[in-house]
Backbone as CSV, one residue per row, in Angstrom:
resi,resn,N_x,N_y,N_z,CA_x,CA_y,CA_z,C_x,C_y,C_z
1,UNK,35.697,17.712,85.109,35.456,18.656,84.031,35.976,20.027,84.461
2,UNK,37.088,20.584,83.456,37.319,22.001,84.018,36.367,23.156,84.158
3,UNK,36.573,24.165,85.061,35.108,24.898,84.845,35.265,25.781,83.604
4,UNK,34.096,26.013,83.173,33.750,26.599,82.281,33.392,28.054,81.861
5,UNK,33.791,28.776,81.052,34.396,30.208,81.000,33.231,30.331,79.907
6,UNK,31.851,31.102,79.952,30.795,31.375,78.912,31.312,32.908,78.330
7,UNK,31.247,32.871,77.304,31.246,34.091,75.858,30.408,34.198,75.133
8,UNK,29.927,34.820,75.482,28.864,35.252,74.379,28.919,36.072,72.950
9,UNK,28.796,35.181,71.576,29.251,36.356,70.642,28.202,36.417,69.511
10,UNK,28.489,37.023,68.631,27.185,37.234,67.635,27.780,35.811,66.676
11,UNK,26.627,35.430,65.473,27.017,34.461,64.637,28.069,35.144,63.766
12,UNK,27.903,36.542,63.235,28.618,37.115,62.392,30.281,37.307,63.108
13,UNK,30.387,37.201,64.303,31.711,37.404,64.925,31.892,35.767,65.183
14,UNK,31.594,34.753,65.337,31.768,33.376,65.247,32.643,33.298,63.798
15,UNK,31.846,33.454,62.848,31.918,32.827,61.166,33.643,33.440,61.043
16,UNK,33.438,34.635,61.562,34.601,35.380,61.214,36.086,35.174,62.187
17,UNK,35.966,34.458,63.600,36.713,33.931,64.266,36.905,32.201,63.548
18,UNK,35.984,31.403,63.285,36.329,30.144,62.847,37.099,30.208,61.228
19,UNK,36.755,31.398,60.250,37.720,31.598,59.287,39.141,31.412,59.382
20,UNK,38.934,32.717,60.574,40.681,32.966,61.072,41.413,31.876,62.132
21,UNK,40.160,30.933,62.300,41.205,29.894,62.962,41.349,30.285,64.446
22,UNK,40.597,30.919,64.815,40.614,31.536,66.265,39.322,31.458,67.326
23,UNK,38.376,30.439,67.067,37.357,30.103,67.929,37.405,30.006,68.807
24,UNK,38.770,28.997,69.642,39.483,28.822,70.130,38.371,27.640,71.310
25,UNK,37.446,27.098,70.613,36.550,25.871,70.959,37.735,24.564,70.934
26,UNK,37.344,23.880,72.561,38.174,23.129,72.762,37.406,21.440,71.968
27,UNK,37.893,21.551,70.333,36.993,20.568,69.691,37.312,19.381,70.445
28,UNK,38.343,18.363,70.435,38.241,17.377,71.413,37.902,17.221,72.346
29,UNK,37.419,17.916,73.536,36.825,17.975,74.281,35.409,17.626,74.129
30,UNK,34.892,18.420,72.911,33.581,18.592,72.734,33.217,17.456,72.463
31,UNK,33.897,16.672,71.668,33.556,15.195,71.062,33.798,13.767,72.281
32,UNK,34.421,14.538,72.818,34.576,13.266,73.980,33.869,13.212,75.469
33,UNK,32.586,14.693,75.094,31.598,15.356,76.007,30.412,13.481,76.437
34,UNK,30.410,13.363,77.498,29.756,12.398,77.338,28.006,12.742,78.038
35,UNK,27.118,12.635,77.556,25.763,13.026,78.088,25.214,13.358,79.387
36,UNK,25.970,12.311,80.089,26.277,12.594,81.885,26.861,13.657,81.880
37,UNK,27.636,14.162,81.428,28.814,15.333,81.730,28.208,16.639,81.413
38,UNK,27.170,16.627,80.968,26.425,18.381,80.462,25.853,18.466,81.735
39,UNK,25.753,19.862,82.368,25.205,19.856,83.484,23.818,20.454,82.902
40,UNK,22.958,19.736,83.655,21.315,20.715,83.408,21.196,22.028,84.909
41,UNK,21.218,23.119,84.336,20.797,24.064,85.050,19.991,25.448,84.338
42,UNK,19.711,26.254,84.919,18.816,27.296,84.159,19.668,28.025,82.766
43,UNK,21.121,27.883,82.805,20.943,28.290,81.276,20.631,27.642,80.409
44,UNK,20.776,25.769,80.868,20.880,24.825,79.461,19.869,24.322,80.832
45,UNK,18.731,24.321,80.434,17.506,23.495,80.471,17.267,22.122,80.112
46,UNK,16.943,21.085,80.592,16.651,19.760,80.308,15.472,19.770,78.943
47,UNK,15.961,19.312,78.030,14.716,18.874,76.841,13.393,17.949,77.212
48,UNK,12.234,18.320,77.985,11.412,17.391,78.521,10.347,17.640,76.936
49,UNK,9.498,16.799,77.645,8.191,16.502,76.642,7.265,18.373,77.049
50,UNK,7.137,18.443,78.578,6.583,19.850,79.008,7.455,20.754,78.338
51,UNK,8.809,20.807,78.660,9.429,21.671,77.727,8.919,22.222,76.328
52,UNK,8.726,21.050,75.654,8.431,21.260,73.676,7.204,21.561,73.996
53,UNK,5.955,21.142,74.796,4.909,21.755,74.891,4.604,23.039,74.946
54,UNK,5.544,23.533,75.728,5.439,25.008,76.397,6.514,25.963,75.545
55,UNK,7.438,25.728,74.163,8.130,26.267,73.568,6.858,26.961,72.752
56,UNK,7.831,28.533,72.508,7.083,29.218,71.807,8.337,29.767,70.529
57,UNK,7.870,29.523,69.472,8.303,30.016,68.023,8.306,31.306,68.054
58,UNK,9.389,32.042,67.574,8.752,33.698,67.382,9.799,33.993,66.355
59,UNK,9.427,34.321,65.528,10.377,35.427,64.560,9.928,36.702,64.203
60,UNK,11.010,37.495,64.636,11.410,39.122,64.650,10.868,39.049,63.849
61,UNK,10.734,40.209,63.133,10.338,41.302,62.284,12.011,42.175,61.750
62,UNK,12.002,42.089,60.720,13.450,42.870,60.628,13.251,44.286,60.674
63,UNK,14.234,44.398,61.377,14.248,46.515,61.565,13.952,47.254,60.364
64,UNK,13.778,48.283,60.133,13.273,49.134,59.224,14.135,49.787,59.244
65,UNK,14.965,50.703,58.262,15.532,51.193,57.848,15.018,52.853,57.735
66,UNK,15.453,54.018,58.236,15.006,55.436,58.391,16.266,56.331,58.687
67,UNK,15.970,57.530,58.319,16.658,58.344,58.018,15.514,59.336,59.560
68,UNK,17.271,59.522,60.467,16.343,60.121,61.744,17.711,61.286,61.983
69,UNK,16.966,62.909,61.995,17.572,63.349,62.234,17.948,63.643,64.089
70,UNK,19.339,63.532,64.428,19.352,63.795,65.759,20.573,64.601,66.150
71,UNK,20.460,65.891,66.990,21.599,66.246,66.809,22.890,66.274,67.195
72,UNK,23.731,66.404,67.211,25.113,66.054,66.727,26.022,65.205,68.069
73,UNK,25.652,66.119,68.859,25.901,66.171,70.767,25.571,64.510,71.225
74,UNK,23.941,64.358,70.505,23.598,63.021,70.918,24.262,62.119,70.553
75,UNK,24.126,62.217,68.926,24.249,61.263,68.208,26.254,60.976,68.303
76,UNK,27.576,61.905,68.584,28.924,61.674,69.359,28.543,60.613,70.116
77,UNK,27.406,61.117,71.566,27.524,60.522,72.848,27.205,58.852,72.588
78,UNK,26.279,58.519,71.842,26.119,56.857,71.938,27.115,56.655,70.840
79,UNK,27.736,56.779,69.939,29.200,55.996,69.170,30.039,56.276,70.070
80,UNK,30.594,57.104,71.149,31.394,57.083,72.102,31.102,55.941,73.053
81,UNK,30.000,55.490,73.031,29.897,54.518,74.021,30.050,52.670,73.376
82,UNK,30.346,52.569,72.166,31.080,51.969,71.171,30.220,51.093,70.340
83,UNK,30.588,49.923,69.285,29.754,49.265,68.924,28.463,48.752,69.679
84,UNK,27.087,48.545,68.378,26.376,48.611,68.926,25.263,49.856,69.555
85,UNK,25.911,50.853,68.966,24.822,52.026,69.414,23.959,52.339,68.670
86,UNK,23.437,51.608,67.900,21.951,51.985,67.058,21.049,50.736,67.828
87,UNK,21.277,49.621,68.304,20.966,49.295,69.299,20.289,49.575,70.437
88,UNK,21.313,50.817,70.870,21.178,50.717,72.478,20.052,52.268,72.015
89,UNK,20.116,52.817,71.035,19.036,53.884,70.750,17.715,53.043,70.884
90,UNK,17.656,51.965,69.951,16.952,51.554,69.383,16.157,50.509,71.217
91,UNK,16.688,50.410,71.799,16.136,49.726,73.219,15.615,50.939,74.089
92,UNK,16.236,52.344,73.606,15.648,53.227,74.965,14.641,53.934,74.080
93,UNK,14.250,53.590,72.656,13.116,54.514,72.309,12.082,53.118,72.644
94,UNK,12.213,51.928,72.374,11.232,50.864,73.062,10.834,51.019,74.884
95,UNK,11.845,51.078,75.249,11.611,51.501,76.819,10.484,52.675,76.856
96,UNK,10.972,53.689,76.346,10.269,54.857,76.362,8.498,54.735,75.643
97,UNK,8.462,53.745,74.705,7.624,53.292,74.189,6.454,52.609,75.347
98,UNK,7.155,51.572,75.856,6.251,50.566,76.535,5.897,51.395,77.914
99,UNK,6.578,52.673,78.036,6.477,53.218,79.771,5.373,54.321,79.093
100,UNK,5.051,54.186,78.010,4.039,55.165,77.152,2.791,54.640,76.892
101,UNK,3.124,53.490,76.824,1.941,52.466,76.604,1.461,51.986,78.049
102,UNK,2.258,51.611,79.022,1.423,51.482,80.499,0.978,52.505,81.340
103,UNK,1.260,53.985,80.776,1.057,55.150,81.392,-0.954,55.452,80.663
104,UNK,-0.576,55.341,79.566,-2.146,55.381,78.769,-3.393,54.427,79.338
C-alpha cells in the first residue's frame, strides 16, 4: 500500500472540488481497499462494542450572529492572517473565557 498523504478539508471545499472534478481521490483504489488493508491506529480507531458504548453524541449550537465593534488596527491584523479569522477571534475570546472561568 503506498503511503498515505492526509488533507484535511471542510465539506463545503470537498462539494466544490468534486464539482470541478478535482478531489483528486484515488477512486479505484478505494474500491479495491480490502478490510485487512485499513490500518487501525489512533486516528481511525477500531469500531468495538466498548467503542459505541463509550461514544458520545454532541451537536453544536450554531454561532450567533452580532454586530461587534473592534477597532480597525485589530480587526486588518486577523484578515491579514487569512481565511478563517472570525474563527480564530472567535477561539481566543473562548480561551480567554475558560482562563476566566478557572481563575473564579
Amino acid at each position: 500500500m503506498p503511503s498515505a498523504k492526509i488533507a484535511r478539508y471542510t465539506s463545503k471545499e470537498l462539494a466544490g472540488m468534486r464539482r470541478k472534478g478535482t478531489d483528486r481521490t484515488d477512486w479505484p483504489r478505494v474500491r479495491t481497499t480490502k478490510d485487512k488493508d485499513i490500518v487501525i491506529d489512533g486516528d481511525a480507531p477500531e469500531i468495538t462494542e466498548e467503542f459505541l458504548r463509550n461514544a458520545v453524541i454532541t451537536v453544536k449550537r450554531p454561532k450567533q450572529n452580532l454586530t461587534l465593534r473592534v477597532d480597525p488596527d485589530v480587526l486588518e491584523w486577523f484578515r491579514a492572517k487569512g481565511k478563517g479569522y472570525q474563527t480564530r477571534i472567535n477561539a481566543i475570546l473562548r480561551a480567554y473565557m475558560q482562563s476566566q472561568r478557572k481563575a473564579s
